[in-house]
C-alpha positions in Angstrom: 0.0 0.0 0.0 2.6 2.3 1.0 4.7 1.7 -2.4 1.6 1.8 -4.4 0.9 5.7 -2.2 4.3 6.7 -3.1 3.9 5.7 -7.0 0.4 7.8 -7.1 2.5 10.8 -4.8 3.6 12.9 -7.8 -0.1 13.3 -9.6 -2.0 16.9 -9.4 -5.2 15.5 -8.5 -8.3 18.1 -8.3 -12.0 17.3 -8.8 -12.3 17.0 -12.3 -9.3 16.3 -14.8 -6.0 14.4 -16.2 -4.9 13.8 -12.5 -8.1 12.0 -11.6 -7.7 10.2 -14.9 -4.2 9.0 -14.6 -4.6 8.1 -10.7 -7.7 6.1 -11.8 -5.5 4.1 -14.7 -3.3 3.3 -11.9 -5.1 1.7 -10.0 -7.1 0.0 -12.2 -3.7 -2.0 -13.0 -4.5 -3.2 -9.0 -7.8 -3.8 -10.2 -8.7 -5.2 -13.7 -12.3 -4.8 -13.3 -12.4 -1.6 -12.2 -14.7 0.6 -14.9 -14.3 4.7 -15.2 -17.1 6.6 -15.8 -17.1 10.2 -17.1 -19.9 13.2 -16.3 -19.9 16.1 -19.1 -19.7 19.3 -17.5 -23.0 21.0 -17.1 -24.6 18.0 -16.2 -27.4 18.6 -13.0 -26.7 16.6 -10.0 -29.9 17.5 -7.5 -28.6 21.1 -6.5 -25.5 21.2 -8.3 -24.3 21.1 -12.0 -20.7 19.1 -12.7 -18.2 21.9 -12.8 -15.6 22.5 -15.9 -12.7 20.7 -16.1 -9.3 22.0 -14.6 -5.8 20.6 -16.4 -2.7 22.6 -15.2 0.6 22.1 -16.8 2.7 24.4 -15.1 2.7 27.3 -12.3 5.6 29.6 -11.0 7.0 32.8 -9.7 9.6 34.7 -11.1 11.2 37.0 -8.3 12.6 40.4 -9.4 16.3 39.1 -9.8 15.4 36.6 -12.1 15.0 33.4 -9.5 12.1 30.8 -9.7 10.6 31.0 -5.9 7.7 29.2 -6.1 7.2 26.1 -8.6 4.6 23.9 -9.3 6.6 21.2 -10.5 8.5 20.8 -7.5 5.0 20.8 -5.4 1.8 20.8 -7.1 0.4 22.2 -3.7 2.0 25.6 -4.9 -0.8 26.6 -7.1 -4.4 27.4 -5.6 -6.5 24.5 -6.9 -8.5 25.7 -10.2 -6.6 28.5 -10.7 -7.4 30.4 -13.9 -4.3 31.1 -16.2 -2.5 34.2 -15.8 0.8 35.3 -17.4 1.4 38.6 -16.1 4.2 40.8 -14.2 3.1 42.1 -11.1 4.5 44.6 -8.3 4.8 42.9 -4.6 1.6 44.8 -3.5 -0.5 43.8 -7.1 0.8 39.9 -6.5 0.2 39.3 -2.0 -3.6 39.3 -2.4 -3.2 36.0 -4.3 -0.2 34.7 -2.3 -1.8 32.4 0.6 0.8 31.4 3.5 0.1 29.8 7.1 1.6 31.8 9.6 0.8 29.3 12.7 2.8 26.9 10.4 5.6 28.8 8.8 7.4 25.5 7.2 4.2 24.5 6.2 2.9 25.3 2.1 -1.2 25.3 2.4 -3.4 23.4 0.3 -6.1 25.9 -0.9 -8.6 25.8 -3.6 -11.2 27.8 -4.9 -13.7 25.1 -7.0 -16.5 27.4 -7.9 -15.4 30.9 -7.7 -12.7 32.0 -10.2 -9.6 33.2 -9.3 -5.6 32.8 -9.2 -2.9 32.1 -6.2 -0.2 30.3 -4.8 0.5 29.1 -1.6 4.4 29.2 -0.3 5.4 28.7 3.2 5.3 31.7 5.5 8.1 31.6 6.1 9.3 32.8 2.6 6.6 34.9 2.2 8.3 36.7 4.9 11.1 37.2 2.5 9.9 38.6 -0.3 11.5 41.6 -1.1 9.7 44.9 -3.5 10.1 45.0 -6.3 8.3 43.2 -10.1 7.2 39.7 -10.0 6.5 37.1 -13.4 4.3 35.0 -12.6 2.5 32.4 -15.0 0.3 29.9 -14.3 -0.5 27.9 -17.3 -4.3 25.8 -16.7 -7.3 25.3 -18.5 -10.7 25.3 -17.1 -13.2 24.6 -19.8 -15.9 22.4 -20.9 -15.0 19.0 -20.0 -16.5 15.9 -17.0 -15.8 14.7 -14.2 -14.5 11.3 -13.8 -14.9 8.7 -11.2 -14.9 4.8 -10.7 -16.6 1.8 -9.8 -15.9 -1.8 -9.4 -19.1 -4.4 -8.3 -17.5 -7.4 -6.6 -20.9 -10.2 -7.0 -21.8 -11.6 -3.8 -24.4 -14.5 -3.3 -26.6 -11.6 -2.1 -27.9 -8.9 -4.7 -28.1 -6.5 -1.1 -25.0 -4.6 -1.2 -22.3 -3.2 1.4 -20.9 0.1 -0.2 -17.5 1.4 0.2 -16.3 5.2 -1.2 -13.2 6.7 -0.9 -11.8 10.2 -3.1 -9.1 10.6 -5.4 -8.8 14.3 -6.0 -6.7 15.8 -4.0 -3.1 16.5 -4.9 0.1 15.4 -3.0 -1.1 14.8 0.3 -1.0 11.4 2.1 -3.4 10.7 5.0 -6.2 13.3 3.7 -5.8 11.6 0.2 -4.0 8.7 -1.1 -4.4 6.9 2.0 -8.1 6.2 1.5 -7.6 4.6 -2.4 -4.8 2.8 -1.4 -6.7 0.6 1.5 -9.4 0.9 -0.3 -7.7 -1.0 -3.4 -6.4 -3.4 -0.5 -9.8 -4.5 0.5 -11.3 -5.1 -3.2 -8.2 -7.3 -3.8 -9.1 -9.2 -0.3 -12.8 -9.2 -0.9 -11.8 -10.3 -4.7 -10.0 -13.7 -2.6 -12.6 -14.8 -0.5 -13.8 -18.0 -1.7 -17.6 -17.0 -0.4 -19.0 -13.8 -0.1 -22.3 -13.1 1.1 -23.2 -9.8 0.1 -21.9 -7.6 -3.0 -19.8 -5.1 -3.3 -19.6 -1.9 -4.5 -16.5 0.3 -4.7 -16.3 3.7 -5.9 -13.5 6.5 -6.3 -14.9 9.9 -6.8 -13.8 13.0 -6.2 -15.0 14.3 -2.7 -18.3 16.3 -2.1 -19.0 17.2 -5.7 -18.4 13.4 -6.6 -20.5 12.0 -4.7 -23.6 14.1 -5.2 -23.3 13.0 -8.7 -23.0 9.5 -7.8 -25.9 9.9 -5.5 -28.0 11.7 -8.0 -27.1 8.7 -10.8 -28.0 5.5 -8.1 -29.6 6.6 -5.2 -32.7 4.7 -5.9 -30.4 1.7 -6.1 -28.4 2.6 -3.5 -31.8 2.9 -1.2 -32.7 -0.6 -1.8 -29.5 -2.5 -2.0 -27.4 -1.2 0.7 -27.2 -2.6 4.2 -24.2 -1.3 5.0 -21.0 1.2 3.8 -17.9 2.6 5.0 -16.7 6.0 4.0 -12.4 5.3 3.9 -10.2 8.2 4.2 -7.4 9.2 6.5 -6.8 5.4 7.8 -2.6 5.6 6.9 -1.0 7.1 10.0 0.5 5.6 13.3 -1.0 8.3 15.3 -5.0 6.9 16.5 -8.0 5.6 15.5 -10.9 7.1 14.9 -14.9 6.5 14.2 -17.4 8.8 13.1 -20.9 7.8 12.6 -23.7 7.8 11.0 -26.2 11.1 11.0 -28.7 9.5 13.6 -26.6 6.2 14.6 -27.0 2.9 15.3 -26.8 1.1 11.5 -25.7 -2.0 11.2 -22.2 0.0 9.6 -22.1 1.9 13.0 -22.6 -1.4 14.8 -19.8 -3.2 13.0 -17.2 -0.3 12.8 -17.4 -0.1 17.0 -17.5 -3.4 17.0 -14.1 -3.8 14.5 -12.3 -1.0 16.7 -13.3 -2.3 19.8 -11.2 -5.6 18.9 -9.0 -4.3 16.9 -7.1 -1.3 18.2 -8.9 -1.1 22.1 -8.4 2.4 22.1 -10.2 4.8 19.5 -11.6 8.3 19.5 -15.2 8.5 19.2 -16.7 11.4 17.1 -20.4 12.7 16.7 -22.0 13.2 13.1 -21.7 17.1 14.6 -17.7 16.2 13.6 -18.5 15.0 10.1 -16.7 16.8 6.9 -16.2 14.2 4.2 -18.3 12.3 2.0 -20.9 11.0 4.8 -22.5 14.5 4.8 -23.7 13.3 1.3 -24.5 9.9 2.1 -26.2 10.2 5.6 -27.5 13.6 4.1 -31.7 13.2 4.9 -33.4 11.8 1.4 -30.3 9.8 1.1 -29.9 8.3 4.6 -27.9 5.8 3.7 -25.6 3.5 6.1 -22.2 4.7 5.6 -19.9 5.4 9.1 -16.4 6.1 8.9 -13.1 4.4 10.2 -10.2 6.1 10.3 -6.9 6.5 11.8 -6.1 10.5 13.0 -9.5 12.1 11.4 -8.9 15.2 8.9 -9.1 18.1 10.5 -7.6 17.0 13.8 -4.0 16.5 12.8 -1.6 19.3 12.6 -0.3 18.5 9.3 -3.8 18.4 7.3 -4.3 20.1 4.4 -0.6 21.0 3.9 2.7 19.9 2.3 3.8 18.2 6.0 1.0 15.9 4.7 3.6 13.7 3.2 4.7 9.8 2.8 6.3 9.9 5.9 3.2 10.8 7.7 1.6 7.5 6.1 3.7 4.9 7.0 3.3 0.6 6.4 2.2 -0.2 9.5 -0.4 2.7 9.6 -1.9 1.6 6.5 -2.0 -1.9 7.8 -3.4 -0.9 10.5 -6.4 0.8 9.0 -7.0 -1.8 6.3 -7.4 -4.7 8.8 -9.9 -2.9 11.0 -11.9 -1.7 7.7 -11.5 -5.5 7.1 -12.7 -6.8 10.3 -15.7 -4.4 10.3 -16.7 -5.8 6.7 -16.0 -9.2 8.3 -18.8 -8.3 11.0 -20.9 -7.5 8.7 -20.6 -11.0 6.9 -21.0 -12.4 9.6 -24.3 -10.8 11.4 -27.9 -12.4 11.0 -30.2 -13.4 13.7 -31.6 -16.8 14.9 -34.0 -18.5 16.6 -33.0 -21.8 18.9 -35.3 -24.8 17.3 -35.4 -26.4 20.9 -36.6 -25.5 24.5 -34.1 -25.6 26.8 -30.4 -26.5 26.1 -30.0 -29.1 23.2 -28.1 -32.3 23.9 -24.8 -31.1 22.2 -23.0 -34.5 22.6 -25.4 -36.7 20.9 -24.5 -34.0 17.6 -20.9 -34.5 17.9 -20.7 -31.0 19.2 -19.7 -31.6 23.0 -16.2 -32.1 23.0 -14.9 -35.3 24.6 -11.7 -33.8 25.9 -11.9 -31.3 28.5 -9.5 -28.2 28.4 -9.0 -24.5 29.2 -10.2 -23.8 25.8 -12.7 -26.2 25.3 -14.7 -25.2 28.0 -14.4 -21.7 26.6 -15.9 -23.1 23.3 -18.6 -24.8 25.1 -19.5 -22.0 26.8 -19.6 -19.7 23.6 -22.2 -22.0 22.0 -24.6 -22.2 24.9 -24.3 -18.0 25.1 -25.1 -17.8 21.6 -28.1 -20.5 22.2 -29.4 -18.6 25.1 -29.8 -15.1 23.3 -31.4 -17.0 19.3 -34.3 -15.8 20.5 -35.1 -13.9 17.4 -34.4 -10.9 18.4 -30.8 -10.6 19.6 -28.4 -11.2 16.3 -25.4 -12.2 16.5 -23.6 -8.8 16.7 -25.7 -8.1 19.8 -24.6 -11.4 21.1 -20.8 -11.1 20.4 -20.7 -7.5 21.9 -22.7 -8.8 25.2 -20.1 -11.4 24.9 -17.0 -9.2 24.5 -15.8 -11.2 22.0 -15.5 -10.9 18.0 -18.7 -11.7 16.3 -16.2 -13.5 13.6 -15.2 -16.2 16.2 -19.4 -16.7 16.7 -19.7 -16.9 13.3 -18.5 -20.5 13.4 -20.4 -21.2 16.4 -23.5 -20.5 14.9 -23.0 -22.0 11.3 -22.5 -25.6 12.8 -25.7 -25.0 14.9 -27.3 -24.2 12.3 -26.3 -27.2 10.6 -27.2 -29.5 13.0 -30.8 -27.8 13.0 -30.2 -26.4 16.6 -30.5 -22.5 14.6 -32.7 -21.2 12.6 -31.7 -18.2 10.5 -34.9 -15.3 10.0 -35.4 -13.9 7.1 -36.5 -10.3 6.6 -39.0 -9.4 4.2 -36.3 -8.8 1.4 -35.0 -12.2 1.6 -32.2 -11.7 3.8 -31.3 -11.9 7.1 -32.8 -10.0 9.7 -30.7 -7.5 11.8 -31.7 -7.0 14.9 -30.6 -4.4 17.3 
C-alpha cells in the first residue's frame, strides 16, 4: 500500500481532470475490473451542476532578480486549486492578495482551492513569504478550465446476495497522504481481499470519486439503487498514520455499519476516538444527508481536520507509513467481516439441546474447550429472534467473527434457525 501511495505521490489531482484520470489508470492495473465513468460538464446533480474541467501544466514565480521561488513542478500544492491562467508581471503589492501562507505553520505550504469561484494564487510557506522583497514579479500559471466531465470509478464485486455493502473513498486531491491517497490505497487493499474470498455473502460496491461534488453525482445517478440494496458502507479516508483511531458515525446512529465499525475498533485497536455526526466533513454528509440516509460510518486513523499537518505539504509519505496503512486496512476489514458475519436466529429447541449426541460436546476437556462450550450455549441462550449475532458477540466481548463458526454448525445440525427479513435476507436485529 505504502509503495503503491508513493507511485500515485507525484499526480495533481483536483475534482475534475488528467490527475483524476491518470490516478484512476493506476489503479485499475491493482484492479482489472475496475470501470471509469465520465460526467460532461454541465450536467445537473440535485442542487449542483458538474463543474468545468481543470488541467494545469505548469505554475511559478519569477522573483525580481530573475530566480524561480515558487514552482509547481517541485509541489503541485504551490498553485491554488483551479486556478485560472494568468501570465502577467506584477509589483509585490498587485501579487500578496493572491499569495496564501500559514503563519501558525511557517514551514508548512497550504493546500487551498477555490472550486466554484474563479480566481488565481499560490501558496508558499510563510516563512518565505516573509522574504519577499519589492520590487516586479512574473508569474504564470499555465491551466485550463473549460468544458470537459468529471471522472470517477466503480468496481461491483458479486456476492451470493444482490443486497450490497458500499464502500467510497476520493481521489482528487493532490500530494497529500493521509487526507488523500491513504483512503484509495486501502481501499484497493480491501477489493483485492474481498476479490480472494472463496464465499462472499453480500456484493460489493466500490467507488473512487472525487469528494463532495463526486459523490452528489454519484448519488444523483444510483440513489434509488443505493436505497434498496445497501445494508451497509464505510466512507475510507485518512486510515494511513500511526497516530489513533478514529470513528465517526452515521447522522442518527445505530446502523448495522455503525454497529460493525465499534465493534471492528473495539477488537482491533482497544483504544479509539469517538466522534459525533456534529464532527463530520467528508463524504458522509452526502451519504447520511436526509433523502439519502444511507448507512455509511467512517473508520479512520487521525480524522482530517484533527492532525496538525492536514491540508498542507507536511502531509507527506512519511506521515503515512506501512504499519499505519496496515493498521487501517485490517480494522476496515474486520468491520466488513462483522458485517458478513451478522444475522439473527432463533434456537429450534426448548431448553439447552443435547450437544453431545450431535458430535458437538467435545470429549476432551481443556482451558479452551470449555471456553468453546461456553460460547455455543451463550449464543443458544440469546437466538431468541431478536438478539443477532452482533448483539450477542458484543454482550459477549468477544469478535462476532469467532461466533460466526459457532453459529454455522448449529445451524447445521438444526439447533438454529436463520430469520429472514421481508427482502430475503437476514434480519438485523438491534
Amino acid at each position: 500500500m505504502h509503495a503503491l501511495a508513493t507511485e500515485l505521490f507525484p499526480i495533481c489531482r483536483s475534482i475534475t481532470g488528467n490527475g483524476v484520470r491518470q490516478t484512476l489508470e493506476i489503479l485499475r492495473r491493482e484492479l482489472p475490473a475496475l470501470k471509469t465513468f465520465e460526467v460532461p460538464s454541465g450536467t445537473p446533480c440535485f442542487d449542483w451542476v458538474v463543474p468545468p474541467e481543470w488541467n494545469i501544466r505548469d505554475g511559478y514565480i519569477l522573483a525580481p532578480d530573475g530566480g524561480k521561488i515558487v514552482d509547481f513542478k517541485a509541489n503541485n500544492l504551490h498553485v491554488v486549486g483551479y486556478s485560472t491562467p494568468i501570465d502577467a508581471t506584477l509589483s509585490l503589492d498587485e501579487l500578496r492578495p493572491h499569495l496564501y501562507s500559514l503563519p501558525e505553520q511557517p514551514d508548512a505550504v497550504p493546500y487551498v482551492t477555490s472550486y466554484y469561484k474563479e480566481r488565481w494564487g499560490f501558496c508558499l510557506t510563510h516563512a518565505q513569504l516573509e522574504t519577499l522583497a519589492p520590487g516586479d514579479y512574473r508569474v504564470k500559471i499555465d491551466a485550463t478550465l473549460a468544458p470537459g466531465s468529471l471522472t470517477y470509478a466503480e468496481l461491483v464485486i458479486p456476492g451470493e446476495e444482490e443486497r450490497e455493502v458500499f464502500v467510497s473513498t476520493y481521489v482528487c486531491h493532490p500530494s497529500m497522504g493521509n487526507n488523500e491517497l491513504s483512503g484509495p490505497v486501502v481501499t484497493t487493499a480491501l477489493a483485492q481481499w474481498l476479490q480472494d474470498l472463496p464465499r462472499r455473502r453480500y456484493t460489493y460496491r466500490i467507488v473512487l470519486i472525487p469528494e463532495t461534488i463526486g459523490s452528489i453525482v454519484y448519488l444523483s445517478r444510483h440513489l434509488d439503487m443505493l436505497k434498496r440494496r445497501v445494508v451497509a458502507g464505510f466512507n475510507v479516508t485518512c486510515i494511513g498514520d500511526d497516530r489513533a483511531y478514529s470513528y465517526l458515525p452515521t447522522r442518527l446512529g445505530g446502523t448495522l455499519a455503525d454497529r460493525a465499525a465499534l465493534h471492528a475498533l473495539r477488537h482491533h485497536a482497544g483504544d479509539f476516538t469517538r466522534y459525533t455526526y456534529l464532527d463530520r466533513g467528508s463524504d458522509e454528509r452526502q451519504y447520511c444527508s436526509p433523502g439519502a440516509d444511507l448507512p455509511v460510518a467512517s473508520i479512520m486513523r487521525s480524522k482530517y481536520a484533527m492532525y496538525p499537518e492536514y491540508h498542507t505539504s507536511k502531509d507527506d509519505l512519511s506521515l503515512i507509513t506501512p504499519s499505519g496503512l496496515g493498521g487501517g486496512f485490517e480494522a476496515l476489514k474486520k468491520a466488513v467481516m462483522a458485517v458478513e458475519a451478522n444475522a439473527t436466529f432463533r434456537a429450534t429447541t426448548p431448553c439447552e439441546p443435547n450437544l453431545g449426541k450431535r458430535g458437538l460436546y467435545p470429549t476432551l476437556s481443556t482451558k479452551d474447550t470449555a471456553r468453546q462450550v461456553r460460547s455455543m450455549m451463550n449464543v443458544l441462550a440469546y437466538a431468541d429472534g431478536t438478539h443477532d449475532l452482533l448483539a450477542v458477540a458484543d454482550m459477549l466481548e468477544v469478535p462476532v467473527w469467532d461466533l460466526a463458526p459457532i453459529a454455522a454448525a448449529l445451524e447445521q445440525h438444526g439447533l438454529l434457525q436463520r430469520l429472514e427479513d421481508r427482502n430475503g435476507g437476514p434480519v438485523h436485529a438491534g
